[in-house]
C-alpha positions as CSV (number, residue, x, y, z in Angstrom):
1,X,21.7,-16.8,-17.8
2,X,25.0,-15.0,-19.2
3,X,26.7,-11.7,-17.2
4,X,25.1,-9.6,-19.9
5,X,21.7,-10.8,-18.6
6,X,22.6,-10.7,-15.3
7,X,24.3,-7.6,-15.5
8,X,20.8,-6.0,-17.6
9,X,18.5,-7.5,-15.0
10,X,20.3,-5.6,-12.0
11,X,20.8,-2.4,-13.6
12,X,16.4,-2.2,-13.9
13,X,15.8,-3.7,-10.6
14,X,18.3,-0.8,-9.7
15,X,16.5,2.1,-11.7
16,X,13.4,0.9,-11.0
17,X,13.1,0.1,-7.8
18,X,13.6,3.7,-6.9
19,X,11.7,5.5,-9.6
20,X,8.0,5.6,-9.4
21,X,7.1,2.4,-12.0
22,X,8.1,-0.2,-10.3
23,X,10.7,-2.9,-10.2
24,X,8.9,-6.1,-9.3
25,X,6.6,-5.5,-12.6
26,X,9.6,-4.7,-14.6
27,X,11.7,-7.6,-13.0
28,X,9.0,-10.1,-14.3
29,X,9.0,-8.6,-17.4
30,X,12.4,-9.1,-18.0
31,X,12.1,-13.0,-16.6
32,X,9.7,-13.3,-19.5
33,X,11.6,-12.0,-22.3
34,X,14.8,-13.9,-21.5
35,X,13.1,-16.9,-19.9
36,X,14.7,-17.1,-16.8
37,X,13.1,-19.4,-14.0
38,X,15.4,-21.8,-12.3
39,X,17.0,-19.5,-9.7
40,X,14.9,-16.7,-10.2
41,X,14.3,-16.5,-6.6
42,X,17.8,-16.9,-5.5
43,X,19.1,-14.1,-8.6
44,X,15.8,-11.2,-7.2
45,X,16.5,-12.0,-3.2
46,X,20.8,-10.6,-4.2
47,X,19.6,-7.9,-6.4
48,X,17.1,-6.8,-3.7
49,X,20.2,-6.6,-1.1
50,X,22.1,-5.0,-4.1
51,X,19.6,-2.2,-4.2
52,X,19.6,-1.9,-0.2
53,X,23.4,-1.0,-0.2
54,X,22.0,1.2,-2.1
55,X,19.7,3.8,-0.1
56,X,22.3,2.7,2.8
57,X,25.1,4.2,0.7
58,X,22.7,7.2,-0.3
59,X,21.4,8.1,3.5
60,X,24.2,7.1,5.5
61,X,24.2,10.2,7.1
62,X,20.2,10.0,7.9
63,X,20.1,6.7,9.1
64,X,23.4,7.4,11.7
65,X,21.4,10.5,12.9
66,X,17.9,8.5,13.5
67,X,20.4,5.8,15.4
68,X,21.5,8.2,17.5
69,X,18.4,9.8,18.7
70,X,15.8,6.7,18.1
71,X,12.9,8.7,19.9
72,X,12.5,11.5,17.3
73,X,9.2,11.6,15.6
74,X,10.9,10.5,11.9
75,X,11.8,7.0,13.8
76,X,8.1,6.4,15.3
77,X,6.1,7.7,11.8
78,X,8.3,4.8,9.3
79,X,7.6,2.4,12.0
80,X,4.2,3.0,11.8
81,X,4.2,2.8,8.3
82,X,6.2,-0.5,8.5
83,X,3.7,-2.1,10.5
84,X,0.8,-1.2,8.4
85,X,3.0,-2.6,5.4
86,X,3.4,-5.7,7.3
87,X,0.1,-6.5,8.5
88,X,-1.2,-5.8,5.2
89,X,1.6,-8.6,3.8
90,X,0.8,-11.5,6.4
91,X,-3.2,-10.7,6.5
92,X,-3.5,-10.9,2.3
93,X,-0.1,-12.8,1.5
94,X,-2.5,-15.1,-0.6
95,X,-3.9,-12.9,-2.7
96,X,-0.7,-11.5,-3.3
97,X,0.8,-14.8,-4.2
98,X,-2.2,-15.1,-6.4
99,X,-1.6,-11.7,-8.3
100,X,2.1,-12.9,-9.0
101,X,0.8,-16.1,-10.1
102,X,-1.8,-14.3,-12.6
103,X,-2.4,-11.6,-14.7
104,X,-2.4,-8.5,-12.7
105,X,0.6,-7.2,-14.0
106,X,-1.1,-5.0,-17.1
107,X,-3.7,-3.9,-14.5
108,X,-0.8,-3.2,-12.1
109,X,0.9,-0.7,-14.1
110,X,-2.1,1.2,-15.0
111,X,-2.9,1.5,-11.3
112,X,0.1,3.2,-10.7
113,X,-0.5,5.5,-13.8
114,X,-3.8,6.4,-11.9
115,X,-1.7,6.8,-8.7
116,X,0.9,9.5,-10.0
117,X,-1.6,11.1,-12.2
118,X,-4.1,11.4,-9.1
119,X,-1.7,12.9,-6.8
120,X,0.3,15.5,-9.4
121,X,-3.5,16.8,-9.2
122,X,-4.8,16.5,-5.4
123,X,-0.7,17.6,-3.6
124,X,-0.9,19.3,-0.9
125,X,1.3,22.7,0.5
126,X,4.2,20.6,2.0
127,X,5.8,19.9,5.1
128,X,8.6,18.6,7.5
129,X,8.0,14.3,8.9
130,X,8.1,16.3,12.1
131,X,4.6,18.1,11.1
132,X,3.3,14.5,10.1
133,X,0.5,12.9,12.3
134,X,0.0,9.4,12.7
135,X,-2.8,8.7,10.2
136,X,-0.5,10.0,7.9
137,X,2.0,7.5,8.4
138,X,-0.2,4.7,8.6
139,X,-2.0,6.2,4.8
140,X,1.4,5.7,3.3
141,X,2.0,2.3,5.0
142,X,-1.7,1.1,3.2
143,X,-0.5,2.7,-0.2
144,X,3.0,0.8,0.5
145,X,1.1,-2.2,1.3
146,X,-1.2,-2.0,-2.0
147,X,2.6,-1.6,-4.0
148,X,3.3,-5.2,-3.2
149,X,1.0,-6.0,-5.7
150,X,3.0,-6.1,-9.3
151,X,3.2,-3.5,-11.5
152,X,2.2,-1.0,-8.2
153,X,5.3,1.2,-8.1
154,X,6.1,1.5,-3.9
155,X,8.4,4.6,-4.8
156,X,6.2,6.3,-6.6
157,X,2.6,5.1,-4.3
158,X,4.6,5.9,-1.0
159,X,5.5,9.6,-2.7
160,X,2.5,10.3,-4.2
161,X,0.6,9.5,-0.7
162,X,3.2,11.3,1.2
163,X,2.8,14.1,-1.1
164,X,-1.1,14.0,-0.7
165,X,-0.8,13.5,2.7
166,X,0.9,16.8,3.2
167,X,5.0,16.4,3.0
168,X,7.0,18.5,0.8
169,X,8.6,16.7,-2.3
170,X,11.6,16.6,-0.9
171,X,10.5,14.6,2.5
172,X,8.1,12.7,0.3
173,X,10.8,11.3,-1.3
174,X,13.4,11.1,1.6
175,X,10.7,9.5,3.8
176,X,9.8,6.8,0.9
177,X,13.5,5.9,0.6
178,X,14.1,5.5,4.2
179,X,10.7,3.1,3.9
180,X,12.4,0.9,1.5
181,X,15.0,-0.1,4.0
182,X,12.7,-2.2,6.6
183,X,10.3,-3.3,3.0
184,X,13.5,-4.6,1.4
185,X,15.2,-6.4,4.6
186,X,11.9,-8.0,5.4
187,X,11.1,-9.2,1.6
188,X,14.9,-10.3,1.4
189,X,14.5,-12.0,5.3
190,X,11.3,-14.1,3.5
191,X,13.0,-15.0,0.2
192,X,16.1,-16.3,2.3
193,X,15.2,-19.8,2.9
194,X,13.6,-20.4,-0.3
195,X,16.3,-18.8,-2.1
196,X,19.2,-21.1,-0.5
197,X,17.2,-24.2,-0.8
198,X,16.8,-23.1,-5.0
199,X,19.8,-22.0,-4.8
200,X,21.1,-20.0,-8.0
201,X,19.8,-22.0,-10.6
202,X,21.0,-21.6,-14.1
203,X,22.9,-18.0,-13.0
204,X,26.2,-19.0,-12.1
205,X,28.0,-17.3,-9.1
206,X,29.4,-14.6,-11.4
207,X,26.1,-14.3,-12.6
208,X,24.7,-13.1,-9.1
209,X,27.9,-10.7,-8.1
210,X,27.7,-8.7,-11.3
211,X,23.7,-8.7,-11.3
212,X,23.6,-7.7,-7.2
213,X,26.4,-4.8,-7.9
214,X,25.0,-3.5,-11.2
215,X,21.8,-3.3,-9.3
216,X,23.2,-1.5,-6.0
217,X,25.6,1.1,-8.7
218,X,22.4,1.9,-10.7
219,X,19.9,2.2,-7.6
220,X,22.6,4.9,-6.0
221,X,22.4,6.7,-9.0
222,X,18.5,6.8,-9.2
223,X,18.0,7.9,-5.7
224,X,20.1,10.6,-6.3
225,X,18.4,11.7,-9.7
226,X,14.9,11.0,-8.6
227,X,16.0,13.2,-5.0
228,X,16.8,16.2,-7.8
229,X,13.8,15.2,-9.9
230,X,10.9,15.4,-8.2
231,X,11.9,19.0,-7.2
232,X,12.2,20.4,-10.4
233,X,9.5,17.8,-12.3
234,X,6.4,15.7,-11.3
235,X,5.2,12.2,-12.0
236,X,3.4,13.4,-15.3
237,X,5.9,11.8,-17.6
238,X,6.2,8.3,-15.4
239,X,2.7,8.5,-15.3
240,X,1.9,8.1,-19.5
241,X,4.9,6.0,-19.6
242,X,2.9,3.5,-16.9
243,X,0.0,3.7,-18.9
244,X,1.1,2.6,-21.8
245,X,3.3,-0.3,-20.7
246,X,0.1,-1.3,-19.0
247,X,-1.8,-1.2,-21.8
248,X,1.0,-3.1,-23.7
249,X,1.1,-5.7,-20.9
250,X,-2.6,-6.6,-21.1
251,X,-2.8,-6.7,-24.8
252,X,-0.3,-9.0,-24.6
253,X,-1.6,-11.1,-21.4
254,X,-5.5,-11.0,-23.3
255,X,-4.6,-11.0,-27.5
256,X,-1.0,-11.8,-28.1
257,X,0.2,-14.1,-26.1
258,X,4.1,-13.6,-27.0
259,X,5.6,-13.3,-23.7
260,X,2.5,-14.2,-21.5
């Protein structure tokens, strides 16, 4: 692996991690083309805390404010939606192993096509978090849970479901951000050991400090576009651009063979 590499592979665990098409599916994608597997898991596990400076850097203000009064109802609804998350992660982690291992990616994408198209249709009025009710926050903890599958966008599945659960876009959005934060500490917390033991493979030190800052540069960025977004636009367009990469991915994983 070269900067140039490294420095591509942060910037679309960066975008993509916080626009609805997710960055796991993409990040294997880009393993493929470029071939990268020694230190893989070492290279994800720093872009992952890359893109966590990230929504840190975005919601500063947010998280200080839930710190200082833990007991308000935004703290107890993203726990709950944590703990669903979790539970879902230990109770099915080897399936989900499985589906890495395999050839759900193609049908991964197209599920969250079907997830963004679904909920531009079936919306409701929204909302303030402090209007939300607990089967709310454990419906968006299941859809999170579902999104560690790859090619399942968790942006854009813990949106859509806190869209169709009633929150406005805005909150959807906020709340799905905020969510990231305990996903991304707990996958990084997993990865840890693994990741030292590997160590960085064939990235080189460089290598990992350009790919981890590229990744949390471009991730600020796309929180704060996707923020001003998904106000003025839907998930139409992420939706057909989903569908077709899907599409791509299992023609390639079932006929062509070139990268799978």
């Amino acid at each position: 692996m070269n900067v140039l590499i490294a420095a591509l592979l942060g910037l679309v665990q960066g975008l993509t991690e916080f626009l609805p098409v997710s960055s796991s599916g993409h990040l294997i994608l880009m393993q493929r083309i470029f071939g990268i597997e020694e230190g893989a898991l070492f290279f994800d596990t720093m872009l992952h805390i890359g893109t966590l400076v990230a929504v840190v850097a975005v919601f500063w203000r947010e998280l200080w404010a839930l710190v200082k009064k833990p007991l308000q109802k935004r703290v107890y609804m993203l726990a709950l939606s944590s703990v669903v998350t979790a539970a879902i992660y230990f109770l099915l982690e080897d399936f989900f192993t499985g589906a890495f291992e395999g050839t759900f990616l193609g049908f991964g994408f197209v599920l969250t096509a079907a997830i963004l198209f679904a909920s531009e249709k079936i919306a409701k009025k929204g909302h303030a978090v402090e209007r939300m009710k607990v089967p709310d926050a454990l419906a968006v903890g299941l859809m999170q849970g579902v999104a560690i599958l790859p090619g399942v966008s968790r942006s854009g599945s813990t949106i859509a479901g806190a869209r169709v659960f009633g929150l406005s876009k805005e909150e959807a959005a906020q709340y799905s951000f905020l969510l990231s934060i305990p996903v991304i500490l707990g996958a990084a917390g997993l990865q840890l050991p693994d990741a030292i033991r590997t160590g960085p493979g064939d990235a080189s030190w460089l290598c990992v400090a350009v790919g981890a800052l590229v990744a949390a540069a471009s991730g600020y960025f796309a929180i704060r576009w996707m923020l001003r977004l998904i106000v003025r636009k839907g998930f139409a367009g992420f939706a057909l651009y989903t569908l077709i990469l899907g599409l791509a991915v299992l023609g390639d994983q079932y006929v062509a063979h070139i990268f799978f």
